[in-house]
N, C-alpha and C positions, 0 to 999 in steps of 0.2 A: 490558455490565456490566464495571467494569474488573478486570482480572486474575481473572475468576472461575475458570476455568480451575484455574488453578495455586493459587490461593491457595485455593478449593475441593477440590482435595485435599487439603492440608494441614493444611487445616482437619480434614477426614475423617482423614486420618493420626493429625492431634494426639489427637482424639476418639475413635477408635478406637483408639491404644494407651493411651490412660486406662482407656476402658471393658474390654479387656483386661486390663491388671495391674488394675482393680479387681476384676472377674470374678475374675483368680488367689486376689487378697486375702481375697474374699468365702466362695470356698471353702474355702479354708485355715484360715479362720477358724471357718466352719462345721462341719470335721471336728474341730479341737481344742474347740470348745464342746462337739460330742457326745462325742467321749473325757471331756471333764474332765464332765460331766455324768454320764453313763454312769458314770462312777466313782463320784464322788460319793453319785446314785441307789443303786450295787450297794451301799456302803457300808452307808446308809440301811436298806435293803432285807436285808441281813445282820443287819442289829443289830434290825430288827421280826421276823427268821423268827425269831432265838435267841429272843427273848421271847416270839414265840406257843410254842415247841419247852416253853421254864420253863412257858410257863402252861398247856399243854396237860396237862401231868403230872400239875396239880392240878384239872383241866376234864376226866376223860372222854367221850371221845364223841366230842370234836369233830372236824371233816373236816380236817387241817392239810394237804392238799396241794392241798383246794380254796382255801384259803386263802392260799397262797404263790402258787398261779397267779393270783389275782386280785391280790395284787401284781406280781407281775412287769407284767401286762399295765396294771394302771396306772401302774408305770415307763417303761413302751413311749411309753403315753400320751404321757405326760408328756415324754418326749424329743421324741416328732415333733413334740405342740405346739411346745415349743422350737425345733424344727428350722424348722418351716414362719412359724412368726413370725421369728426369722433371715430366712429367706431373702427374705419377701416385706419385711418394713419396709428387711435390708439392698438387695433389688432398689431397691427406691424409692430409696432414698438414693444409691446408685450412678447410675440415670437420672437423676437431680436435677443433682448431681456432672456426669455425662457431657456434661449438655447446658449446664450452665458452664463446663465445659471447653472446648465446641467453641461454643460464643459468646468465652471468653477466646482461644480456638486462631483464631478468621476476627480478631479483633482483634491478636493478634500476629503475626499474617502478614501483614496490611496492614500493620501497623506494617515489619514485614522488606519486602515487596515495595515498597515506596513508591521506593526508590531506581531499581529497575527499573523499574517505570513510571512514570519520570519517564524514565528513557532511550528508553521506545519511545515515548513522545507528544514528544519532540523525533527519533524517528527519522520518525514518522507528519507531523509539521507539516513535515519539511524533503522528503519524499515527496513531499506532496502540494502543496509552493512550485508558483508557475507560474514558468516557462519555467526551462531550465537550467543547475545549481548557481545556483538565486536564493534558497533556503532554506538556503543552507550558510554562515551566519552567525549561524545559532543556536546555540544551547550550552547542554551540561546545567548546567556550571557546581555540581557537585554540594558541599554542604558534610558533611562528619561527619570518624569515626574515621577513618585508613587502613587500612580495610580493602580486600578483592578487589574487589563491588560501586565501593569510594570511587576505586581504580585503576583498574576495568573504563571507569568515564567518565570519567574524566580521559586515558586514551587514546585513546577514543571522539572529546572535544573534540580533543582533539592532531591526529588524524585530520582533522576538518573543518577546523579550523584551514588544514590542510596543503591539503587541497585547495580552502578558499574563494580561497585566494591562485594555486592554479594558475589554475583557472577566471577571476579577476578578470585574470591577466595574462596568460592569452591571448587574452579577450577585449579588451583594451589594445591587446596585438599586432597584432592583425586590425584594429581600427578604424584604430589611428597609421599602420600602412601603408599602408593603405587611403587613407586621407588624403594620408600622402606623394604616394603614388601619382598620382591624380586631375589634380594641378597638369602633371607633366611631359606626360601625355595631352593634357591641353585642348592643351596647347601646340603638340604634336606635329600635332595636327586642325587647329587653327590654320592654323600654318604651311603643311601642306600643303594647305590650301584657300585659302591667298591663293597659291600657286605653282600652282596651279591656275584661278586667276583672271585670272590675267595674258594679256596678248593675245601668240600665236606661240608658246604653248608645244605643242610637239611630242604627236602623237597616242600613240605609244609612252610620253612619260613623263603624259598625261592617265591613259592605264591603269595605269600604276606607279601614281600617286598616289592613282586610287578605286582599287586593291586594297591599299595603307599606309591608307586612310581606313576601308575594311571589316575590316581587322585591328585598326586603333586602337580602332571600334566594340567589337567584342568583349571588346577588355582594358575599357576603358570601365565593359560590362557586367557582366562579372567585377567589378571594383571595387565597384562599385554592388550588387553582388548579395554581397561579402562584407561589407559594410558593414551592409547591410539584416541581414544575420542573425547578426552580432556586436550588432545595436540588440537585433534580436529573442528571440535567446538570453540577453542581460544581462534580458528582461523590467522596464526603466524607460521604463514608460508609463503614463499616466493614462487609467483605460476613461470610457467612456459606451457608453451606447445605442447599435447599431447595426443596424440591418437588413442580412442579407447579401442580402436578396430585393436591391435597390436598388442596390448594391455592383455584384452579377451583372446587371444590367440596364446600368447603366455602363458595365462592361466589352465585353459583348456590343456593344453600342450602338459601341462604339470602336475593336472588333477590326476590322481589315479581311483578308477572305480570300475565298477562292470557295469554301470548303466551306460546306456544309451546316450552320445552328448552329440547335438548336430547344433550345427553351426551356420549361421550366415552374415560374416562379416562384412562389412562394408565402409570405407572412411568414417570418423568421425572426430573432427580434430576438434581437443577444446583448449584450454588455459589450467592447468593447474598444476599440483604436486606429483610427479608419476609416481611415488612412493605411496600416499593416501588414495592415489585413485585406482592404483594395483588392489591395495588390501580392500576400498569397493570391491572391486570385480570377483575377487578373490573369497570376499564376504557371500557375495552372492551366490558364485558358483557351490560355493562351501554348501550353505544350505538348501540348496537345491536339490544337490547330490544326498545330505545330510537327512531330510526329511522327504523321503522320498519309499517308492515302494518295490519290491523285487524285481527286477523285467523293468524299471520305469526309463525313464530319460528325461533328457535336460534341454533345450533349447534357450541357445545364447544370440543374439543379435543385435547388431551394432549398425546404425544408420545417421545419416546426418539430414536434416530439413533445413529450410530458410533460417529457422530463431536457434533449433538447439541442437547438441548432440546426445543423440539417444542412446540406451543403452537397455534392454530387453531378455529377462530371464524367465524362460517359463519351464515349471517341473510337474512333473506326477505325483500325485500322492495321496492322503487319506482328504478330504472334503473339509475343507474349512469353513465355518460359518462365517456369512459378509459381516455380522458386528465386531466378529473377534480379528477382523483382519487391521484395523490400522492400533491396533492393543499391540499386535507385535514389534511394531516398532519402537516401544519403551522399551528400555533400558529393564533385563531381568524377565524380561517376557517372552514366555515360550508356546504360547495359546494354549487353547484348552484341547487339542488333538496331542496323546503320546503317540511317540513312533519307537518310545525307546532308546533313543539319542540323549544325550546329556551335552547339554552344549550351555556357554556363559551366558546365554541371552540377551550376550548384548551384535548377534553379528547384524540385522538390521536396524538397530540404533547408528550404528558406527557407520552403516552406509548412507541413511540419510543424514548424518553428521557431516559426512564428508560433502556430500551433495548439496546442502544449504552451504557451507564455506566453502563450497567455488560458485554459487551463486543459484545456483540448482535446486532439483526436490527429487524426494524419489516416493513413487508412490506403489501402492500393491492394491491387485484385486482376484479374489478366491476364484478357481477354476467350477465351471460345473459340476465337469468329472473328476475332479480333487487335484488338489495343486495346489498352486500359486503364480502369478504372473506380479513379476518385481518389474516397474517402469522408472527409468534415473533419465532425467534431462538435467544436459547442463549448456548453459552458453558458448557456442561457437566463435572461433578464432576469428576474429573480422581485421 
C-alpha cells in the first residue's frame, strides 16, 4: 500500500486532534448550556414558588414544601434531559465530523506525500536497474512551488546526475583502454612467435620468448577480462531464453584437467546474454579447477526453484578464511591463500557482474575442509 505508513498516521494525527478540540468544544459547550439553563430554570422556578407562597395565603392547607421539591426535581429533570440530548446528538455529530475529517486527513496527506513518493519509486526503479549504475538516469524531475520536498529532489537529481556521468566515464575508461591495449599485445605475441619460428634461434632466447609469450597471455587475459566487465556492468544486452543446465555442460565438456569434475545438471532456464553467462560459468569453472589441489574436484550443479535459477560450484582446495571470502570478489583480488596460480583477479568480479546485470547475485562461502562453494541465482523465465 503506498505510503500507508506515514501517511496513516497522519491521517490518525489529523483525526484525532479534530476529535480532540471537538471533545474540548463539546464540553465546553455542555457546561455553559447547563449554567445558562440552570439559570434560566432557577429563574422560572423562583417566580412559580413566589406564586404558590401568594396563593398559598389564600389556599389553607396546602403542603407548599411538597410542592417546591416536586419542582426542583422537575428542573433536575429537565436539565439532564437537556444534558443527555447534548451530549448524545452532539457525540453523533462529532463522529460524523471526525470521520470526514480523517477521510478529508488520508486525502490531504496523499495529496502532501505525492512528492515523496515519487522520490522513493525512482529511488526503488534505480535499486532494482540491472547491472551497475544502469538505473542512474532516471529522474524525479519534480514540478511545483519551491519548497523543502521541491529542493529535497532537485538535489536528489543533481546527485544522480553526478554520478550517472561518473559511472558512464569510467566505464568509457576501462573499455577505450582496454581497446588501446589489445592491439600492442597481438603485436607483441606476434612478433615474438615469428622470432621464435625462425630456424638457429638459440635454446636460451626460445625460453626468453615462451616466458615474454606466457606474460603477454596474461596481460591479454586481463584485457579481455576488464573489457568483459565494463560490457557487463554497463548491462547493454539484449536477454533471451537461456539454460544454464546446457551452458554448464559446455563448459565441463571443454575444460581440460585431471581433476575430478562431477556433475548434476538439471534445467535451469533464465533471460540473458549466452555469451556473458558462458564466460560466468566458464569464470567459475576456471577457478575452481584453477585453485584447487592435486587429487581434488569440482562439483558443478544447475537447478531451478520457484523464484530463481541456480547455478552451484563447489571445489577442493587450500581453506579459506570466512572474512577473506567476499574480498575475492573485487576486482584484483586473489585472497590471501597462494596456490601458485597467477590469474587477473578479476574471474569472480566478472561473475558477479554478470549476475547483478541479469538481475541476479552470486554469492561465495569458504568450505570447512578447504574450498569454496560459488552460489549465482538469477531470475527464471516466467
Amino acid at each position: 500500500m503506498r505510503s500507508w505508513t506515514l501517511r496513516g498516521r497522519l491521517t490518525v494525527l489529523y483525526g484525532g486532534l479534530f476529535l480532540v478540540a471537538g471533545a474540548m468544544l463539546l464540553g465546553v459547550t455542555y457546561v455553559l448550556v447547563q449554567n445558562s439553563l440552570a439559570a434560566q430554570l432557577n429563574r422560572q422556578t423562583d417566580a412559580r414558588v413566589t406564586a404558590l407562597r401568594a396563593e398559598a395565603t389564600n389556599t389553607p392547607g396546602r403542603d407548599m414544601d411538597k410542592l417546591v421539591d416536586e419542582i426542583r426535581r422537575q428542573q433536575d429533570e429537565v436539565r439532564a434531559t437537556a444534558g443527555r440530548s447534548l451530549l448524545t446528538q452532539g457525540g453523533l455529530a462529532l463522529l460524523g465530523v471526525g470521520l470526514l475529517a480523517g477521510a478529508s486527513g488520508w486525502v490531504i496527506a496523499g495529496r502532501a506525500l505525492r512528492p515523496v513518493q515519487r522520490i522513493r519509486e525512482t529511488a526503488q526503479r534505480i535499486a532494482a536497474a540491472d547491472g551497475i549504475g544502469s538505473g542512474l538516469h532516471e529522474r524525479i524531475a519534480l514540478r511545483g512551488p519551491e519548497d523543502d520536498v521541491k529542493r529535497l529532489a532537485d538535489s536528489f537529481d543533481e546527485m544522480l546526475e553526478r554520478l550517472d556521468r561518473s559511472f558512464d566515464g569510467q566505464r568509457r575508461f576501462v573499455a577505450n583502454a582496454s581497446h588501446e591495449l589489445r592491439t600492442p599485445l597481438a603485436m607483441n605475441r606476434l612478433l615474438v612467435e615469428i622470432a621464435l619460428g625462425e630456424a638457429g634461434v638459440p635454446d636460451q632466447t626460445k625460453d626468453l620468448g615462451t616466458s615474454l609469450l606466457k606474460v603477454n597471455e596474461r596481460h591479454e587475459q586481463l584485457i579481455e577480462g576488464l573489457l568483459l566487465l565494463a560490457e557487463s556492468e554497463g548491462a547493454a544486452f539484449e536477454k533471451e531464453p537461456t539454460d544454464l543446465a546446457s551452458i554448464a555442460a559446455e563448459v565441463i565438456e571443454a575444460t581440460e584437467t585431471e581433476l575430478t569434475i562431477r556433475s548434476s545438471l538439471k534445467g535451469a532456464r533464465t533471460a540473458g546474454d549466452p555469451v556473458l553467462l558462458g564466460r560466468l560459468v566458464e569464470n567459475l569453472v576456471e577457478n575452481a579447477v584453477r585453485y584447487n589441489i592435486t587429487g581434488g574436484r569440482v562439483d558443478v550443479e544447475t537447478r531451478q526453484s520457484r523464484e530463481h535459477a541456480e547455478l552451484t560450484v563447489v571445489n577442493t582446495g587450500p581453506v579459506i578464511p570466512e572474512y577473506d571470502v567476499e574480498s575475492l570478489f573485487e576486482p584484483f583480488r586473489r585472497g590471501r591463500v597462494r596456490t601458485g596460480h597467477k590469474g587477473s583477479g578479476l574471474g569472480l568480479s566478472i561473475v558477479r557482474a554478470v549476475a547483478r546485470a541479469h538481475g541476479g547475485d552470486a554469492n561465495a562461502q569458504a568450505n570447512p575442509e578447504g574450498g569454496l562453494t560459488v552460489r549465482v541465482s538469477l531470475p527464471i523465465v516466467t
